[in-house]
N, CA, C and O atoms as CSV, one atom per row, in Angstrom:
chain,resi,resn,atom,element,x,y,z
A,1,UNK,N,N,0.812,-1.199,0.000
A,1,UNK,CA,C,0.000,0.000,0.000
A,1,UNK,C,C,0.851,1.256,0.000
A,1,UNK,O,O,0.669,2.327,-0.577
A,2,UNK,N,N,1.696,0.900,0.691
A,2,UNK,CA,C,2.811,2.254,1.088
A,2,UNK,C,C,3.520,2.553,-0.557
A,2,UNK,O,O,3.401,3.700,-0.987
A,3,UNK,N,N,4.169,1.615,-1.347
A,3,UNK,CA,C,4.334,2.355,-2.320
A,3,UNK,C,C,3.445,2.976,-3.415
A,3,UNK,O,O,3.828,3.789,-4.255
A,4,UNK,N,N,2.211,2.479,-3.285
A,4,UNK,CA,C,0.950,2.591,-4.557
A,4,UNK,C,C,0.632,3.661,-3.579
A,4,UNK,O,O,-0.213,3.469,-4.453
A,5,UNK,N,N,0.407,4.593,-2.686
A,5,UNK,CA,C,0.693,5.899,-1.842
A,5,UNK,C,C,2.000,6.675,-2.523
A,5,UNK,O,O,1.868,7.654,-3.258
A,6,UNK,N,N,2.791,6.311,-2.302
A,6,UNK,CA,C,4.274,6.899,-2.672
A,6,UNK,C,C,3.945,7.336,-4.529
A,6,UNK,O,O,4.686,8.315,-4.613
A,7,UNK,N,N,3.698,7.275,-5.079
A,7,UNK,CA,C,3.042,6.786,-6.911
A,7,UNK,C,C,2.031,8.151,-6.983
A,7,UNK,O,O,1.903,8.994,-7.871
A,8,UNK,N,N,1.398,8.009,-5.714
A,8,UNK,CA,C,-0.156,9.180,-6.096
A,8,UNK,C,C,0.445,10.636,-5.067
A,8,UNK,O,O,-0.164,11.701,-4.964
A,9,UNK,N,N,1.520,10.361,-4.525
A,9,UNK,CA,C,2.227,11.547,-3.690
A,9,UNK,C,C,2.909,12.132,-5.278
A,9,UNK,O,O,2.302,13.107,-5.722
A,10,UNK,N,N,3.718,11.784,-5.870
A,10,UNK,CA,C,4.811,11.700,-7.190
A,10,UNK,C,C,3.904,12.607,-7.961
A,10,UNK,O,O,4.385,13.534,-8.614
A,11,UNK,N,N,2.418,12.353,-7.911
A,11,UNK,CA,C,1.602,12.632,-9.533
A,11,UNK,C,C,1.969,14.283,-9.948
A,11,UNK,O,O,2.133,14.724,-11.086
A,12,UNK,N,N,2.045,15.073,-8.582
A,12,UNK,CA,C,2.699,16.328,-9.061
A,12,UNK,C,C,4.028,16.799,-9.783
A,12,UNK,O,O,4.267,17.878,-10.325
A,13,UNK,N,N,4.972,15.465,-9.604
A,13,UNK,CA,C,6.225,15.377,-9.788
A,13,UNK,C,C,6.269,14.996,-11.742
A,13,UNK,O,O,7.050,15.290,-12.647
A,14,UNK,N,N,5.206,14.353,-11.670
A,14,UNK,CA,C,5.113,13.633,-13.293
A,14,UNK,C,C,5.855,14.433,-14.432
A,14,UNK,O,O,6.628,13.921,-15.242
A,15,UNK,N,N,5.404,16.152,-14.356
A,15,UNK,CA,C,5.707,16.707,-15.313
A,15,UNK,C,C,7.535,16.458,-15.571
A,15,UNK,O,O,8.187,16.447,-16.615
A,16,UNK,N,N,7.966,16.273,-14.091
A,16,UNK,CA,C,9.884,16.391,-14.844
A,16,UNK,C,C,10.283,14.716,-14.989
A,16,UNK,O,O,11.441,14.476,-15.333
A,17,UNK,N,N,9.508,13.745,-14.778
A,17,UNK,CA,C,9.890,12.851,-15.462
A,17,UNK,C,C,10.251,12.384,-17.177
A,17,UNK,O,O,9.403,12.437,-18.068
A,18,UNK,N,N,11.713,11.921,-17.381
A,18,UNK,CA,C,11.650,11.681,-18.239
A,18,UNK,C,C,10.928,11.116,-19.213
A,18,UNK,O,O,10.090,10.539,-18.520
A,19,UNK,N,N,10.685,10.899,-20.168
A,19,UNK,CA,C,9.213,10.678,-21.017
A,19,UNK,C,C,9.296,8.835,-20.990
A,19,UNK,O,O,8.241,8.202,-21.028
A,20,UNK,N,N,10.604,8.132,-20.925
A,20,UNK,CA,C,10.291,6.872,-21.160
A,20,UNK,C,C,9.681,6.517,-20.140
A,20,UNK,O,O,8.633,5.877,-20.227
A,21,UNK,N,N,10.328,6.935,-18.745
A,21,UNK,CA,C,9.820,6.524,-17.593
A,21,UNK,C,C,7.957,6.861,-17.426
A,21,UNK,O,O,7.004,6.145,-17.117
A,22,UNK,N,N,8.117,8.494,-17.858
A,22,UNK,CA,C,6.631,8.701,-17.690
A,22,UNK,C,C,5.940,7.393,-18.465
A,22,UNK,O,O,5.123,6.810,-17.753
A,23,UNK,N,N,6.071,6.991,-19.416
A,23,UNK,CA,C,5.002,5.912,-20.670
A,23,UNK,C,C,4.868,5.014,-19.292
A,23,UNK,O,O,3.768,5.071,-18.741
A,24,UNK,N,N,5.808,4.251,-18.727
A,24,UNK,CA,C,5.720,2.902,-18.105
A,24,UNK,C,C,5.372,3.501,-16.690
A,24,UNK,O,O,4.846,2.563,-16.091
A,25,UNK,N,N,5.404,4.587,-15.868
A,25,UNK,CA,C,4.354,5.520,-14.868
A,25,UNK,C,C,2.978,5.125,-15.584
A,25,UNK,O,O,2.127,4.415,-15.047
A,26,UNK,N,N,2.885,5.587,-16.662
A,26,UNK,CA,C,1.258,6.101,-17.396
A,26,UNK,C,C,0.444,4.684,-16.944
A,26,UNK,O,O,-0.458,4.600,-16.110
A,27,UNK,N,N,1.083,3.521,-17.810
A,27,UNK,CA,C,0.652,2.343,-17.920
A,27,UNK,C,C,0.272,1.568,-16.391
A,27,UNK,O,O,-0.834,1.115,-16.098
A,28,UNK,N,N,2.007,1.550,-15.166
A,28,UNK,CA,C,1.433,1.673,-14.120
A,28,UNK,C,C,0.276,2.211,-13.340
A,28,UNK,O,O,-0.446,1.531,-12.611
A,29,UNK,N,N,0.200,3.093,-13.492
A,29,UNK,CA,C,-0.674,4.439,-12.525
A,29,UNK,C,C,-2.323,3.865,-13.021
A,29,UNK,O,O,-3.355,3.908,-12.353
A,30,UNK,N,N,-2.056,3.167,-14.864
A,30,UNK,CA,C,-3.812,3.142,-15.071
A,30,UNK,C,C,-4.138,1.534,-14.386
A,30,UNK,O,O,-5.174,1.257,-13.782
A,31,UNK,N,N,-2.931,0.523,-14.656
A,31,UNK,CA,C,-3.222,-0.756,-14.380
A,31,UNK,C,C,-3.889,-0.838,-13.161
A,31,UNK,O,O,-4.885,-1.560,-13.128
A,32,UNK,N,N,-3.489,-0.150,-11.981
A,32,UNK,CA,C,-3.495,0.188,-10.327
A,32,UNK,C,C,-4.805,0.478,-10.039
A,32,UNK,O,O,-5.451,0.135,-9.049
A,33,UNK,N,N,-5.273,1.377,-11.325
A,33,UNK,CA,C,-6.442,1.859,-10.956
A,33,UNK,C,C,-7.264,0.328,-11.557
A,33,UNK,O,O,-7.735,-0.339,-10.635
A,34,UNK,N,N,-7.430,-0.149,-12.706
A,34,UNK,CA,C,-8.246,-0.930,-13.051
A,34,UNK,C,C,-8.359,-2.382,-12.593
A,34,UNK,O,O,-9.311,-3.112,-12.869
A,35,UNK,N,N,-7.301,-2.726,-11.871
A,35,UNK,CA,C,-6.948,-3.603,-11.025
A,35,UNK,C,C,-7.514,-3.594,-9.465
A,35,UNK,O,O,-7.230,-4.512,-8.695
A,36,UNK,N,N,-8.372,-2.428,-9.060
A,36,UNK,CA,C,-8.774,-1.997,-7.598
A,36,UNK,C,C,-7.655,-2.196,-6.525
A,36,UNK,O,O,-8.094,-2.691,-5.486
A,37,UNK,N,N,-6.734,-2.014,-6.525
A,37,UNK,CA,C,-5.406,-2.244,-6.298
A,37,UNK,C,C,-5.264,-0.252,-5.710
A,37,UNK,O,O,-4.209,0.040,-5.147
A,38,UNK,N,N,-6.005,0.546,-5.843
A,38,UNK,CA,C,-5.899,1.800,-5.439
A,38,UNK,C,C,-7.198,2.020,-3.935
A,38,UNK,O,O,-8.322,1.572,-4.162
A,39,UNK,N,N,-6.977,2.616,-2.676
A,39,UNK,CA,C,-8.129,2.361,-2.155
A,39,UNK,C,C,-9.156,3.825,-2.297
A,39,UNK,O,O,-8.800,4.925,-2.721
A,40,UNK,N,N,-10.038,3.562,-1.970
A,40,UNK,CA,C,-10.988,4.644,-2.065
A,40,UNK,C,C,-10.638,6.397,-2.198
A,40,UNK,O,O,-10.772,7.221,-3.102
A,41,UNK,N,N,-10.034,6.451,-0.526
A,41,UNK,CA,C,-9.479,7.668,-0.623
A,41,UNK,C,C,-8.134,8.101,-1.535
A,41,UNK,O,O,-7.700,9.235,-1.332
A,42,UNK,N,N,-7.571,7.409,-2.353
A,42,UNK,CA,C,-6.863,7.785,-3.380
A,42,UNK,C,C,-7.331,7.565,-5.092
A,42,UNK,O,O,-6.743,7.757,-6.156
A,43,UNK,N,N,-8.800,7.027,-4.690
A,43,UNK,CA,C,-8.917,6.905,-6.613
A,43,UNK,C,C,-9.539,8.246,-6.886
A,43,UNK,O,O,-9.531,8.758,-8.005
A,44,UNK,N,N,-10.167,8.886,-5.643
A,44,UNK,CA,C,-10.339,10.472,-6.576
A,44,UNK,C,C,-9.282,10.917,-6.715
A,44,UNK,O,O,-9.454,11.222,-7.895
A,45,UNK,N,N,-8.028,11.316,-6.463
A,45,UNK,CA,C,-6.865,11.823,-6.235
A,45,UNK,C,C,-6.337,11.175,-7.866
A,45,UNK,O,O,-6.370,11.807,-8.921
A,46,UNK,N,N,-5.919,9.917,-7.693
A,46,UNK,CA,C,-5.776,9.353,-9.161
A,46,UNK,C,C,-6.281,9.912,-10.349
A,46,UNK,O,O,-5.451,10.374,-11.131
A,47,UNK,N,N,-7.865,9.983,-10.740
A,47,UNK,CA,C,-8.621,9.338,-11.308
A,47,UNK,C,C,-8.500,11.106,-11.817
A,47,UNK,O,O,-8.749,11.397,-12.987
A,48,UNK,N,N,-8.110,12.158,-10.830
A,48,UNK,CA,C,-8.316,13.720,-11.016
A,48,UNK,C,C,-6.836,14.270,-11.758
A,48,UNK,O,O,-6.612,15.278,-12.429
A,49,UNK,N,N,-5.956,13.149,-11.326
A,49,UNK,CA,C,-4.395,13.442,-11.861
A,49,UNK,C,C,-4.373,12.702,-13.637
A,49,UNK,O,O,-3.594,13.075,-14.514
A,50,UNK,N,N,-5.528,11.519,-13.814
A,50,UNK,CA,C,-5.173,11.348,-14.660
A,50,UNK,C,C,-6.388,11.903,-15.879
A,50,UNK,O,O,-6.392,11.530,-17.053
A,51,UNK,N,N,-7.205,12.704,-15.363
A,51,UNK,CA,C,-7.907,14.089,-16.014
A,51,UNK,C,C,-7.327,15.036,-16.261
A,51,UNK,O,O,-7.685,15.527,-17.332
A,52,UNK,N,N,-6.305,15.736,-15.593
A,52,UNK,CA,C,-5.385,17.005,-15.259
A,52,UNK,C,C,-4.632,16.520,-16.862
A,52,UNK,O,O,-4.686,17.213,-17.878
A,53,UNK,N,N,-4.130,15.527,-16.775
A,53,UNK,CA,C,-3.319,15.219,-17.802
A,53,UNK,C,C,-3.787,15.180,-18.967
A,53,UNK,O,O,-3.094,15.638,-19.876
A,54,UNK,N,N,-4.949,14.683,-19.225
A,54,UNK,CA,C,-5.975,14.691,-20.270
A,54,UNK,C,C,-5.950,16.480,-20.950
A,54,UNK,O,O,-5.741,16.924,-22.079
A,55,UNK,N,N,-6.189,16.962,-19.966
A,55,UNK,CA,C,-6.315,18.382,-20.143
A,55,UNK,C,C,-5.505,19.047,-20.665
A,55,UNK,O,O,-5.796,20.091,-21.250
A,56,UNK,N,N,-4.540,18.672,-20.584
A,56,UNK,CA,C,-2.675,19.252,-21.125
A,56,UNK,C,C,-3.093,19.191,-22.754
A,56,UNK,O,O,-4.022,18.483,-23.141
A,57,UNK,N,N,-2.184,20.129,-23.770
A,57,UNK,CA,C,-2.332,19.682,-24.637
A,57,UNK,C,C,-1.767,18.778,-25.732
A,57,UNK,O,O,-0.621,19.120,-26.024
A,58,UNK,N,N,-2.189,17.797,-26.383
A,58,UNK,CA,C,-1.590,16.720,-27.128
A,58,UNK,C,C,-0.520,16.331,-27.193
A,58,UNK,O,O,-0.077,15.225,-26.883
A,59,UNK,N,N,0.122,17.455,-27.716
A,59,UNK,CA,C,1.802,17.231,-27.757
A,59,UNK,C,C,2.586,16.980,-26.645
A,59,UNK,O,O,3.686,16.523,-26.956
A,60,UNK,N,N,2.403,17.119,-25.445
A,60,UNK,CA,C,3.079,16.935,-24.245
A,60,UNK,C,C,2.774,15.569,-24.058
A,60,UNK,O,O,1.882,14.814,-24.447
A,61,UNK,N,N,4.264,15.428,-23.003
A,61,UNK,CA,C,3.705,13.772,-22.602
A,61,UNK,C,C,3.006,13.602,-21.116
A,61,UNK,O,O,2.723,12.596,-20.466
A,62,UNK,N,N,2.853,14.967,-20.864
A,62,UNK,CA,C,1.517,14.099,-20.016
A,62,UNK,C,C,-0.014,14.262,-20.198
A,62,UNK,O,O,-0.880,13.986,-19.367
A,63,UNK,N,N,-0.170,14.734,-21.372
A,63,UNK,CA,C,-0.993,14.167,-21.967
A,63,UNK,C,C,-0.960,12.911,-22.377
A,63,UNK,O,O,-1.917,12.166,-22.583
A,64,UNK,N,N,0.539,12.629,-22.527
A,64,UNK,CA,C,0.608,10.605,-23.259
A,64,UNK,C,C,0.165,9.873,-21.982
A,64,UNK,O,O,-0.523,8.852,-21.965
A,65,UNK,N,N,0.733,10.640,-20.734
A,65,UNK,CA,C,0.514,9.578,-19.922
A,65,UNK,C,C,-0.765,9.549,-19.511
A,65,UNK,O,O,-1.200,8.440,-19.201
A,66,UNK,N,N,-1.578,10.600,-19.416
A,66,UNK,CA,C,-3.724,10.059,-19.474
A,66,UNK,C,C,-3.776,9.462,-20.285
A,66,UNK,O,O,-4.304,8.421,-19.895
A,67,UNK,N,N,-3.540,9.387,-21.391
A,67,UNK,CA,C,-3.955,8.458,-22.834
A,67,UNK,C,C,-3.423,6.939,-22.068
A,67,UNK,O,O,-4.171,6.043,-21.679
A,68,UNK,N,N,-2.232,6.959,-22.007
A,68,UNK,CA,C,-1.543,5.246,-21.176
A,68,UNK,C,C,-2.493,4.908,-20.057
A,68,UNK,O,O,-3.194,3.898,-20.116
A,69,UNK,N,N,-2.536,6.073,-18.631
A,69,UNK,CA,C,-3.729,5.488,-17.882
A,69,UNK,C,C,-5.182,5.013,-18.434
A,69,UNK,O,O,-5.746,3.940,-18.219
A,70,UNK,N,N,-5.519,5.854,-19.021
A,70,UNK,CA,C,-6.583,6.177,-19.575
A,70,UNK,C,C,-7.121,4.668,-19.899
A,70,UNK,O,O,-7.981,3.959,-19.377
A,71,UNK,N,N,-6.039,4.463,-21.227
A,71,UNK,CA,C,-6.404,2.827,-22.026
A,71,UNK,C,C,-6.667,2.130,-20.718
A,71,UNK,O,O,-7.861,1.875,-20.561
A,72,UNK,N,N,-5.756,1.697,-19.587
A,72,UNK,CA,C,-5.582,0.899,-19.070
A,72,UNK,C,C,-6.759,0.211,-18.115
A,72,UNK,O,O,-6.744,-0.957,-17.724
A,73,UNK,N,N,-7.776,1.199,-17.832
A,73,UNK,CA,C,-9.091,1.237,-17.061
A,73,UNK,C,C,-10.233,1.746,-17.710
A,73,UNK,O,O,-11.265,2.007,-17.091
A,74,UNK,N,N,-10.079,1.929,-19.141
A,74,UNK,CA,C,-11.319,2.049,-19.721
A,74,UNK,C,C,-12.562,1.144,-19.416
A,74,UNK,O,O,-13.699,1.617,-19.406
A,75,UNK,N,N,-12.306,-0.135,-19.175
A,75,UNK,CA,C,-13.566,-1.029,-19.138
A,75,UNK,C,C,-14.011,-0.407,-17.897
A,75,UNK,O,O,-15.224,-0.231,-18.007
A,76,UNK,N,N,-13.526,0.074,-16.583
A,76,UNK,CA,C,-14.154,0.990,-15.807
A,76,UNK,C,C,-14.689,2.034,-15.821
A,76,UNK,O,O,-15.141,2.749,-14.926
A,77,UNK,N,N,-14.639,2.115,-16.800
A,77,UNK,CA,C,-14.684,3.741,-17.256
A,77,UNK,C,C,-16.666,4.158,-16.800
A,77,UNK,O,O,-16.899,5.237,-16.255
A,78,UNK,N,N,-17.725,3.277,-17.083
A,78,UNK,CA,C,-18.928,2.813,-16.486
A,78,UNK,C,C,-19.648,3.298,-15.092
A,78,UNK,O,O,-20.779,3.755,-14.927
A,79,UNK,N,N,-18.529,3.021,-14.081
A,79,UNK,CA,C,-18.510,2.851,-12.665
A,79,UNK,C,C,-18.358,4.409,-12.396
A,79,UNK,O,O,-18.650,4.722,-11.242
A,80,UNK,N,N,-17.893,5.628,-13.366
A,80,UNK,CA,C,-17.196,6.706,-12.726
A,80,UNK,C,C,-18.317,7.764,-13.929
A,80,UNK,O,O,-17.856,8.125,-15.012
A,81,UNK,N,N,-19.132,7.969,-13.686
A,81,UNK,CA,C,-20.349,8.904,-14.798
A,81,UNK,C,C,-19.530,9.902,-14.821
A,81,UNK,O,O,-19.102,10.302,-15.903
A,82,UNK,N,N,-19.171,10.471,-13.680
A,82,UNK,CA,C,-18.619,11.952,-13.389
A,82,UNK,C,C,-17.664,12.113,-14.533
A,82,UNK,O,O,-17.902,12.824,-15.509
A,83,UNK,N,N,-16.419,11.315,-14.336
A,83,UNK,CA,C,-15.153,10.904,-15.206
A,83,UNK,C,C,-15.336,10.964,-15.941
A,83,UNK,O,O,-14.476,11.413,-16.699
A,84,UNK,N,N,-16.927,10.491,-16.587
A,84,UNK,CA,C,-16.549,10.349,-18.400
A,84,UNK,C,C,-17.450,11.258,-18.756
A,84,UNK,O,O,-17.728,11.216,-19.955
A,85,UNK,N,N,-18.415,12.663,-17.666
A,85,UNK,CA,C,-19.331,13.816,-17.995
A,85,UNK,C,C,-17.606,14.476,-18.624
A,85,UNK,O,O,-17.419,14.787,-19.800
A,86,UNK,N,N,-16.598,14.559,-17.595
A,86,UNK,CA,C,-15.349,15.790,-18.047
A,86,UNK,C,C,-14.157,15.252,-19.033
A,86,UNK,O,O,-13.179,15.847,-19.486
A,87,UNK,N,N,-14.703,13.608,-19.229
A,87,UNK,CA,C,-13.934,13.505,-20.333
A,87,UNK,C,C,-14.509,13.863,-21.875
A,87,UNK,O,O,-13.911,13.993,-22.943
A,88,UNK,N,N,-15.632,13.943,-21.593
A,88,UNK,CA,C,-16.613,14.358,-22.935
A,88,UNK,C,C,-16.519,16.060,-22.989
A,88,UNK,O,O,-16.740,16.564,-24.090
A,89,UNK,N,N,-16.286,16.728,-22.150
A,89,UNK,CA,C,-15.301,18.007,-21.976
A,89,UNK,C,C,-14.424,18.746,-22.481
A,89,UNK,O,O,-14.402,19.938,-22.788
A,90,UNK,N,N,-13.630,17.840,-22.544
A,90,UNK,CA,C,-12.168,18.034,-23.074
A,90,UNK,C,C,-11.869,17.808,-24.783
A,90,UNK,O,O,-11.702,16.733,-25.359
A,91,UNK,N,N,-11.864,18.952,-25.269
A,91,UNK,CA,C,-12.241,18.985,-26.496
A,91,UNK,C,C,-11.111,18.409,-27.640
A,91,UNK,O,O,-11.297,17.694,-28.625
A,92,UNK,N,N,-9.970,18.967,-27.146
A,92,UNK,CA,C,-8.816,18.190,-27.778
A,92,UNK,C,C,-8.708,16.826,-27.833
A,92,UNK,O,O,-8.277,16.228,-28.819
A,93,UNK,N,N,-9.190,16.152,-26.520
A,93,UNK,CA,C,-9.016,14.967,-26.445
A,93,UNK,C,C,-10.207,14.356,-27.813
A,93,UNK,O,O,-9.983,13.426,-28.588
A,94,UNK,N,N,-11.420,15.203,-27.756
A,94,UNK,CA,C,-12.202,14.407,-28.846
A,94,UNK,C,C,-11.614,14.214,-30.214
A,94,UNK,O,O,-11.636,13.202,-30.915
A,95,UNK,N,N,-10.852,15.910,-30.556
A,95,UNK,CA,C,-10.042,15.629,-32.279
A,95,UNK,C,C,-8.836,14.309,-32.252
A,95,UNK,O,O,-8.406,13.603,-33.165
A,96,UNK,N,N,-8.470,14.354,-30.482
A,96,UNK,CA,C,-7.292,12.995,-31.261
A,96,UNK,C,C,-7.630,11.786,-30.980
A,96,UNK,O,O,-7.317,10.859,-31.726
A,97,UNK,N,N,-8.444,11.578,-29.660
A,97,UNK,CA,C,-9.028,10.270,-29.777
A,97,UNK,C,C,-10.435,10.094,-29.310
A,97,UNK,O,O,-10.798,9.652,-28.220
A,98,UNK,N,N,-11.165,10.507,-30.299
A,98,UNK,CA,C,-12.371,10.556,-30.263
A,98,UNK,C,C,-13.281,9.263,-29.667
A,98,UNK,O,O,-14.264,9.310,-28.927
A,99,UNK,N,N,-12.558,8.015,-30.293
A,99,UNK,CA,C,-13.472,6.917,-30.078
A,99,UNK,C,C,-13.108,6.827,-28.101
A,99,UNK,O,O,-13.438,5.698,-27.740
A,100,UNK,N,N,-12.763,7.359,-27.327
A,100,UNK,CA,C,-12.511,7.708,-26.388
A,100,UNK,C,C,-13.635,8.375,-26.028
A,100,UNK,O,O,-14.385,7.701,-25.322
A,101,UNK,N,N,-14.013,9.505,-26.285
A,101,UNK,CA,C,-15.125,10.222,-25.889
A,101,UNK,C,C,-15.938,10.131,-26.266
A,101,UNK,O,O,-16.799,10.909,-25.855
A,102,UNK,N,N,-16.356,9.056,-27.410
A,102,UNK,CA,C,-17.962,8.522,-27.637
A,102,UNK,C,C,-18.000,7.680,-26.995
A,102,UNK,O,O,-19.038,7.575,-26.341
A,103,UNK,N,N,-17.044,6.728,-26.823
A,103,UNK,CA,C,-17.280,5.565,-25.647
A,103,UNK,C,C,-17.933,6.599,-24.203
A,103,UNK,O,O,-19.146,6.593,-23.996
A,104,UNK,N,N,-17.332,7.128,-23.629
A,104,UNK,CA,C,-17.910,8.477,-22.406
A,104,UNK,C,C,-19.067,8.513,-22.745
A,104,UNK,O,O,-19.926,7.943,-22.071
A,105,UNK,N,N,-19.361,9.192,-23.871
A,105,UNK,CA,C,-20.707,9.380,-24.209
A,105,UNK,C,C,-22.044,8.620,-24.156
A,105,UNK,O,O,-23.216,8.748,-23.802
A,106,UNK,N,N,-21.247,7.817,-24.671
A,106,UNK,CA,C,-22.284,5.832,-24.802
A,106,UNK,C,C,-22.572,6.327,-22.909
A,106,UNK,O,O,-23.394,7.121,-22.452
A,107,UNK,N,N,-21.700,5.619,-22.304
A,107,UNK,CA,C,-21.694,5.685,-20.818
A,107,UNK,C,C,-23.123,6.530,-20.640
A,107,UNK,O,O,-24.258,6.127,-20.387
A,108,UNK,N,N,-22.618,7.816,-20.866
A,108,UNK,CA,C,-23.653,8.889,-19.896
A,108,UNK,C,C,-24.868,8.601,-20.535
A,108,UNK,O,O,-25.877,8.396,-19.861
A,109,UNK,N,N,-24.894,8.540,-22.458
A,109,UNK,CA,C,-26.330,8.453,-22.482
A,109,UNK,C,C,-27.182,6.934,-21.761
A,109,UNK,O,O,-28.385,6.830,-21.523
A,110,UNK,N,N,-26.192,5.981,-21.560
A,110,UNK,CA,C,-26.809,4.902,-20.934
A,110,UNK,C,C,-27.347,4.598,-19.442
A,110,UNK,O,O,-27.795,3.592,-18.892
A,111,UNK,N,N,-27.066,6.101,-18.985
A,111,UNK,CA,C,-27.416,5.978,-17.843
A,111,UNK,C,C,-28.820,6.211,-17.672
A,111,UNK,O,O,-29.470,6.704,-18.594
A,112,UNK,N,N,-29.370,5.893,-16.536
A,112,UNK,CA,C,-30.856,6.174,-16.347
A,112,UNK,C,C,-30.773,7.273,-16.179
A,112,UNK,O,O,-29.643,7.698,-15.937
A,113,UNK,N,N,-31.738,8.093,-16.219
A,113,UNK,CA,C,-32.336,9.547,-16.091
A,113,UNK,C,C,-32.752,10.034,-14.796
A,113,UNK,O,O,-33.220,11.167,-14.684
């Protein structure tokens, strides 16, 4: 627990990681989450670091690294309405990976009313 803590302390640190390391961070950080392997009081913390990143724009890599989390817990993606109201948000993210934010979309319109 103590290091998957140590990982979500870092998330501010992400930006000066080198970019290879960030990819295999990205991939970590999403597996953790989709694995329930993160506990409660840190998947908002997560789940908000790997939105923040989303938000960045394209060309940066931490934008790569939401895209790496991102993939990694999509099939969760269901469980979190909120998550995928501000990933349908984020407008850049729709021009580069759109099938990303219609999947979101699917989500919200499938929710009950």
């Amino acid at each position: 627990g103590r290091m998957i803590q140590n990982l979500f302390d870092e998330c501010r640190f992400f930006p000066k990681y080198p970019p290879q390391e960030l990819t295999i961070t990205g991939e970590l950080f999403g597996s953790l989450i989709n694995h329930d392997l993160v506990n409660t009081t840190n998947l908002g913390l997560a789940l908000r670091c790997v939105l923040e990143a989303l938000r960045r724009p394209t060309h940066t890599k931490m934008f790569r690294f939401g895209i790496l989390a991102l993939e990694q817990f999509l099939e969760k993606l269901p469980a979190w309405p909120q998550l995928c109201h501000h990933i349908t948000q984020v407008e850049h993210l729709n021009e580069a990976y759109s099938s990303y934010v219609n999947y979101a979309q699917g989500i919200l319109r499938a929710l009950p009313d």
